[in-house]
C-alpha positions as CSV (number, residue, x, y, z in Angstrom):
1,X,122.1,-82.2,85.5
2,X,119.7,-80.9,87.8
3,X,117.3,-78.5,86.5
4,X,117.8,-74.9,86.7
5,X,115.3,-73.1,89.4
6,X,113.1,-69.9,88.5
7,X,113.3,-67.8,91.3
8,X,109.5,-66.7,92.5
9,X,108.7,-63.2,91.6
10,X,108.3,-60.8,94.7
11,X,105.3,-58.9,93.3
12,X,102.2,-59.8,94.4
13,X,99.8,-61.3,92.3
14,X,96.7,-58.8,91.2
15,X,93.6,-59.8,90.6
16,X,92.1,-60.2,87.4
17,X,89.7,-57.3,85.5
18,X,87.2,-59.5,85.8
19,X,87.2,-60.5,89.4
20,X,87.9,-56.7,90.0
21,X,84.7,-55.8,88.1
22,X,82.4,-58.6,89.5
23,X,83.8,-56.9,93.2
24,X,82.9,-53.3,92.3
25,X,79.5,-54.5,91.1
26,X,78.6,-56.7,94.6
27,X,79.9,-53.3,96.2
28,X,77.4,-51.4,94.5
29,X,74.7,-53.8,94.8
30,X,74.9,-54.1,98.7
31,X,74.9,-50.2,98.5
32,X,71.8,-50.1,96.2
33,X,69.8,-52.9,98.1
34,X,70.8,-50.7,101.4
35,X,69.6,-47.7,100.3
36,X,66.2,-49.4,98.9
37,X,66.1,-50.7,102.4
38,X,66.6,-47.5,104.2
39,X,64.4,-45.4,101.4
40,X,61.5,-48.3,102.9
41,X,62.2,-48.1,106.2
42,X,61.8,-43.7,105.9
43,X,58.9,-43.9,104.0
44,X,57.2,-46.6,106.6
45,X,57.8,-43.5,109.5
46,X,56.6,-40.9,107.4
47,X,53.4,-43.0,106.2
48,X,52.7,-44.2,109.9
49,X,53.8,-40.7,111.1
50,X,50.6,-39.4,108.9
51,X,48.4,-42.3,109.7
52,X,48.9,-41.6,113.5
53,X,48.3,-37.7,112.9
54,X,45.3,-38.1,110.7
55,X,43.4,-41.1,111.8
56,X,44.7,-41.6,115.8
57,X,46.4,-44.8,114.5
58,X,49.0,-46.7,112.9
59,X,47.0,-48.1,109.8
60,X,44.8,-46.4,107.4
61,X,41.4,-48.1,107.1
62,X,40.4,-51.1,108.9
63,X,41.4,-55.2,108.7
64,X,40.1,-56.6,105.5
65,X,39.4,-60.1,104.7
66,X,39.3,-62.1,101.2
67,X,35.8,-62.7,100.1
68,X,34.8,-64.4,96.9
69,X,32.0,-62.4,96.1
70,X,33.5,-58.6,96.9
71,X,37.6,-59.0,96.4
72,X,37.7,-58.4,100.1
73,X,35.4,-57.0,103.1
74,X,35.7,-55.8,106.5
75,X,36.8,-58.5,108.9
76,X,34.6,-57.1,111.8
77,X,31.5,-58.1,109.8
78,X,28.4,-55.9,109.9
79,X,28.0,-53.2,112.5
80,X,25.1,-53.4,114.4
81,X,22.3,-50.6,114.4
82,X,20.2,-49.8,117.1
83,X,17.0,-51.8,117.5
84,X,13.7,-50.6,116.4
85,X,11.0,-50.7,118.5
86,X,9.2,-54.9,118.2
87,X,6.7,-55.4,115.8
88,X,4.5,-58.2,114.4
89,X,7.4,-60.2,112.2
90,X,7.0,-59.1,108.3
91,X,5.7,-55.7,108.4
92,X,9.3,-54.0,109.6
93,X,10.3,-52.0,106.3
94,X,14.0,-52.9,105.9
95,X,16.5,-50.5,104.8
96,X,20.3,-51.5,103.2
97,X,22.8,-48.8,103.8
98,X,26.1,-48.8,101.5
99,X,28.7,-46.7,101.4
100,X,32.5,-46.7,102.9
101,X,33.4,-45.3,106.3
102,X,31.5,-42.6,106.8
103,X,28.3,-44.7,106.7
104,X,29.8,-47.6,108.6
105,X,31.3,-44.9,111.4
106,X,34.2,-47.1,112.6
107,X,35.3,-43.7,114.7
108,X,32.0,-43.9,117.1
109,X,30.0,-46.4,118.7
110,X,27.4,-48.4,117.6
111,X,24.5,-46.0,118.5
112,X,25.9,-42.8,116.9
113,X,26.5,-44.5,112.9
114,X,24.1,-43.0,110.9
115,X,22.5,-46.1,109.6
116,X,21.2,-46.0,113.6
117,X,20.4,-42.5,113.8
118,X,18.1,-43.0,111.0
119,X,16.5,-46.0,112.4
120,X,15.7,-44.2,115.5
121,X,13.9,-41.3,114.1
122,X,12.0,-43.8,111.4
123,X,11.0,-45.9,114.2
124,X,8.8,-42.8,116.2
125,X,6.8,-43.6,113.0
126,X,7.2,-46.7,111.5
127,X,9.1,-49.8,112.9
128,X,12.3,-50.2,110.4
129,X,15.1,-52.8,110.8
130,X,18.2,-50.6,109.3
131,X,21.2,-53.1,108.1
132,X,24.2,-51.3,108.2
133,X,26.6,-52.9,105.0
134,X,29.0,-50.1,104.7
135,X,32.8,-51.2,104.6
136,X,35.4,-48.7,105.4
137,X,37.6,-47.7,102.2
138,X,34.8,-49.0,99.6
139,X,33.8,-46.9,96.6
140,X,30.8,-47.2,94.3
141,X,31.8,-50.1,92.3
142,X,32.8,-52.2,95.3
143,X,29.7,-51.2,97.3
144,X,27.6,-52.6,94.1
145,X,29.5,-55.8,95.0
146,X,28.3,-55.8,98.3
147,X,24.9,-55.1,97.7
148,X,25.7,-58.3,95.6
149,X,26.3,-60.5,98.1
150,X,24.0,-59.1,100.1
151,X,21.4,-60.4,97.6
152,X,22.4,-63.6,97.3
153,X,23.0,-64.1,101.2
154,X,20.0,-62.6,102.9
155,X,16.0,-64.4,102.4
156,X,14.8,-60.7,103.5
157,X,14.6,-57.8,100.8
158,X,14.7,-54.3,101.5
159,X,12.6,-51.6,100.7
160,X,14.7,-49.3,100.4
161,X,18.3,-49.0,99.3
162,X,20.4,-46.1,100.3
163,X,24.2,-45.1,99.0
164,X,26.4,-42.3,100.5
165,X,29.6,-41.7,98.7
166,X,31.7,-39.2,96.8
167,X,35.2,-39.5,99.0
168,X,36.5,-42.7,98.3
169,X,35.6,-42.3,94.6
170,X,37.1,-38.9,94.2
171,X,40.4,-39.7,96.5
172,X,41.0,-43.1,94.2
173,X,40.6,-41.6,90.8
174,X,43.0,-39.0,91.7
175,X,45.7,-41.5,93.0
176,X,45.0,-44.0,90.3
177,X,43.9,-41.4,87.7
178,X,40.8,-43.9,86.7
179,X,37.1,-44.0,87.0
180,X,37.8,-47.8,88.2
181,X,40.8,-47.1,91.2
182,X,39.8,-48.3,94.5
183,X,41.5,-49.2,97.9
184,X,44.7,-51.4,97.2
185,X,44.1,-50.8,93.5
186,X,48.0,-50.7,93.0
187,X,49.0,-53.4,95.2
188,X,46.9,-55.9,93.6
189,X,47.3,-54.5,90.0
190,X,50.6,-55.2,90.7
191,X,50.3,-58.6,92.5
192,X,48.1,-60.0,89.4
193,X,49.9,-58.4,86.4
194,X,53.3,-58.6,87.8
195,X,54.0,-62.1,86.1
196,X,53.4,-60.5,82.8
197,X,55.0,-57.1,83.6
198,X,58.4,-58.3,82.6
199,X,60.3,-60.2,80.4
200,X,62.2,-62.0,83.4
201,X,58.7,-63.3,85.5
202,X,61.2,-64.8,88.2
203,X,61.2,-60.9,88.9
204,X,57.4,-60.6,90.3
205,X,57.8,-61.1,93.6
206,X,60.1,-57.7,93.7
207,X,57.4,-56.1,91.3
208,X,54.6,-57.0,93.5
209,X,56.7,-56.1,97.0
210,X,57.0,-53.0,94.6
211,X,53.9,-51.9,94.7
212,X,52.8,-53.1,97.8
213,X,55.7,-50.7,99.5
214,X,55.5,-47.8,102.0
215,X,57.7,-46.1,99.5
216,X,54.7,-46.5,96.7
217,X,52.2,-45.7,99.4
218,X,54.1,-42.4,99.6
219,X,54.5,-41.3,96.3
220,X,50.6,-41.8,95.9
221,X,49.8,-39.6,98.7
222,X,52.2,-37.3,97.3
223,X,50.4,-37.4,94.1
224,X,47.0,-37.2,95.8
225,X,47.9,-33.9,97.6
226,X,50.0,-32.1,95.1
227,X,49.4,-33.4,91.7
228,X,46.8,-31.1,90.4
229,X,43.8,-32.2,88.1
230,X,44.0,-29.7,84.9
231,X,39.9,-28.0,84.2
232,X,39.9,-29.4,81.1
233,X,41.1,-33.4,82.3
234,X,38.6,-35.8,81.6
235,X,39.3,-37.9,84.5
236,X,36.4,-35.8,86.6
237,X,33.5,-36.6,83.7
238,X,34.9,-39.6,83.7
239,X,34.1,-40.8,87.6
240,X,30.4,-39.5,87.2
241,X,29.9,-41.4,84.3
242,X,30.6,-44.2,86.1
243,X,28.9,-43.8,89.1
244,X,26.0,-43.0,87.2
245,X,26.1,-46.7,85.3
246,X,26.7,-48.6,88.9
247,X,23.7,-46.9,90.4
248,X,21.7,-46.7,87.0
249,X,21.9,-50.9,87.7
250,X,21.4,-50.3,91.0
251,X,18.3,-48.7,90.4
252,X,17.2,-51.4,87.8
253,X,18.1,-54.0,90.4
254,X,15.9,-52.6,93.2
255,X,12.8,-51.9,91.0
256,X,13.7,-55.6,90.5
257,X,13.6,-56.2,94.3
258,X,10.5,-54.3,94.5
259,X,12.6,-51.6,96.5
260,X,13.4,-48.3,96.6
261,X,16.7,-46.9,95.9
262,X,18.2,-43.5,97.1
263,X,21.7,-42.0,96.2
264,X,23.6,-39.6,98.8
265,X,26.5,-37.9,98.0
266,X,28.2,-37.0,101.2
267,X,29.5,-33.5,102.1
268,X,33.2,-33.2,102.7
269,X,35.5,-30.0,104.2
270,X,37.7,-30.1,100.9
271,X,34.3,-29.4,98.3
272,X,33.0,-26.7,100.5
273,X,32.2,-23.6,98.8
274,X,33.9,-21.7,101.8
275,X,37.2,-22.2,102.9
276,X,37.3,-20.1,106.3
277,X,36.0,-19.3,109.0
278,X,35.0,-22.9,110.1
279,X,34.8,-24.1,113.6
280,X,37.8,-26.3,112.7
281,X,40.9,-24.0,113.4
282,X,43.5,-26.9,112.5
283,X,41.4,-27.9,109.4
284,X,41.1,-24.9,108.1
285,X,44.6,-24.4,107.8
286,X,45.1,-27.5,106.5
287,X,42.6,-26.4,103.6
288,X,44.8,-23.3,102.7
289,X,47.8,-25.4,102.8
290,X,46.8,-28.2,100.2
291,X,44.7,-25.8,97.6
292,X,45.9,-28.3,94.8
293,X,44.4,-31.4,96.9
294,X,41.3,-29.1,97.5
295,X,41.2,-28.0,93.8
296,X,40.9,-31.9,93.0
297,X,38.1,-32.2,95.1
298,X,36.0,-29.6,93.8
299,X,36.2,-30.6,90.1
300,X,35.8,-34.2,90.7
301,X,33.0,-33.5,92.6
302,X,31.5,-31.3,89.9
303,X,32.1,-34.6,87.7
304,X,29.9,-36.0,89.8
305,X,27.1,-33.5,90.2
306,X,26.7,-32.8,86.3
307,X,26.3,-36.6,86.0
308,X,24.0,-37.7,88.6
309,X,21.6,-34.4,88.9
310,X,19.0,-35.2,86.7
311,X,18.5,-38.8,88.3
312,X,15.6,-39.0,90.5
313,X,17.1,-41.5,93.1
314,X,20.0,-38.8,93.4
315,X,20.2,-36.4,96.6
316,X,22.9,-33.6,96.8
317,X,24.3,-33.0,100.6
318,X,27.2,-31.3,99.5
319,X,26.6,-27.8,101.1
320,X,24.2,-29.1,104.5
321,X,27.3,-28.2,106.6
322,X,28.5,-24.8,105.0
323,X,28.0,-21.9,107.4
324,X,28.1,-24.0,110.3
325,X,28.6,-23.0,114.2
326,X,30.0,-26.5,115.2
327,X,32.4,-29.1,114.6
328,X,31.0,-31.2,111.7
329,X,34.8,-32.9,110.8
330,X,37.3,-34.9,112.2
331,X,41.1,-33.5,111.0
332,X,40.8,-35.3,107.9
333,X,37.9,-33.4,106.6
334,X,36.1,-36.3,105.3
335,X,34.9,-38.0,108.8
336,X,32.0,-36.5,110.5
337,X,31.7,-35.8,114.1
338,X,28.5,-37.2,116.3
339,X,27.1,-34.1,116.0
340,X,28.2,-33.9,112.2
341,X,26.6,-37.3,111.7
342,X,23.6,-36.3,113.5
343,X,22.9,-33.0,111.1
344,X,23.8,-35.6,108.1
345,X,21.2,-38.0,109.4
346,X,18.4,-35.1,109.9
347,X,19.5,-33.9,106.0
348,X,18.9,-37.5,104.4
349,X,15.4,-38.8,106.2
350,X,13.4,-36.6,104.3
351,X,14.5,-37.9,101.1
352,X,14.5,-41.5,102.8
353,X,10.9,-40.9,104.6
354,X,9.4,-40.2,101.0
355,X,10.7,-42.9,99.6
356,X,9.7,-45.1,102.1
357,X,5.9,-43.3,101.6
358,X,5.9,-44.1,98.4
């Protein structure tokens, strides 16, 4: 007999739970990965957005280069200073100048960097050859790195080294909250550590794109301009304690040099002791907007100052531009003007003359 047939059911066949569940969760994934995508992409405008309104350009900083001996340095190499007038070979006194951007003065020409001011006004006296090292972005501990390699590279010794800095310290410990933040600190905390940050270390890459992120970038500057610094935090006696160890060694490493060593610490719009009435219209609104970013400022800065004031390479130029008639900052309040550099210049060669005397 022929075998009976089962007539085919006219529902349609359902997937299973778990195909159903495994759809739901790609569903959400390629909503999650979108919106990670689209959170990167906002934060990439905003960031250049602030970049273009505060330094005329899309990228904070300058082009940096590995280098063995300092992590990284600029990629332009040294900027020149203006000649000094000739002299018989070996009797020039030579002068290293360290410090970040302000020293360097990436935002003028050649002539107008302070390192060349200076060697202009020491040559009516004396001839000088000024060597500009300063690297934009560097603080203290990476500038003692440089004066490192600048050691081990050059057959000429200077008599006299001079350091300018107190913004790049101050604006790292307050985004990293540590005496020992610099430029990129996340980004390559994250790109060394990420391997071990994780139980699954196939997951670095993502951990280290993490931190590398304009959406990271972000939150920091958040946290730099709105994260306030409590009076009784540490973090402020921290930073001067160790700025006082790098240039205590750099002090011991110039007496070894048979060289003079001279620490500046620069001035800056958001320490000032006055907040109006400055030339600045636009910066001084941009003071009274960000009081918890100008707060920071101050009591790092009086970190600093309680540390270093009773060493005797240490000079104090934190109020040379209060009360002034002219423009002494760019917008950011950090970068000088020629004229601001030239009033800086004029308030560190006598320190520099006398230790050049000496």
């Amino acid at each position: 007999m022929p075998e009976p047939q089962i007539p085919e059911t006219t529902q349609p066949r359902r997937p299973g739970v778990l195909i159903r569940s495994l759809t739901a969760a790609w569903q959400a994934l390629r909503l999650l990965v979108l919106a990670v995508i689209m959170l990167e992409v906002c934060c990439c405008v905003v960031v250049t957005t602030m970049n273009y309104v505060i330094y005329g350009k899309s990228r904070e900083g300058s082009r940096i280069v590995y280098d063995s001996l300092t992590l990284y340095t600029s990629a332009e190499g040294l900027r020149e200073t203006t000649p000094a007038p000739a002299a018989r070979p070996g009797t020039e006194r030579v002068i290293w100048f360290l410090g970040g951007s302000t020293m360097r003065g990436d935002s003028t020409d050649a002539a107008h960097t302070l390192p060349s001011i200076i060697c202009r006004e020491l040559s009516k006296d004396m001839p000088c050859v000024c060597l500009n090292l300063g690297v934009n972005s560097f603080n203290t501990l990476q500038e003692v790195q440089q004066l490192q390699k600048a050691q081990l590279e050059r057959e000429r010794w200077p008599d006299l080294i001079v350091f300018l800095d107190g913004a790049n310290d101050t604006s790292y410990a307050i985004v990293g909250r540590s005496a020992n933040a610099h430029e990129g600190y996340a980004r390559i905390k994250g790109y060394v550590e990420s391997y071990w940050s994780t139980p699954f270390g196939v997951l670095k890459p993502l951990i280290a794109a993490a931190y590398a992120s304009f959406t990271w970038e972000l939150y920091s500057r958040l946290t730099y301009a709105l994260e306030e610094i409590g009076a009784d935090s540490p973090l402020p006696g921290q930073v001067g304690q160790a700025m006082r160890a790098r240039y205590d060694y750099v002090d011991r490493t110039a007496r070894g040099m048979n060289a003079r060593f001279l620490a500046f610490l620069q001035p800056l719009a958001w320490q000032e002791a006055q907040a109006g009435g400055i030339p600045e219209a636009g910066l001084a609104r941009r003071l009274e907007l960000l009081p918890v970013m100008r707060a920071n400022f101050s009591r790092m800065y009086g970190g600093m100052e309680a540390a270093l004031q009773d060493r005797p390479y240490f000079v104090n130029l934190r109020g040379v531009f209060v009360g002034r008639d002219f423009i002494a900052y760019e917008p950011d309040g950090i970068h000088n003007t020629d004229q601001g550099r030239e009033v800086l210049a004029q308030a560190m060669l006598p320190a520099i003359r006398s230790a050049l005397a000496r």
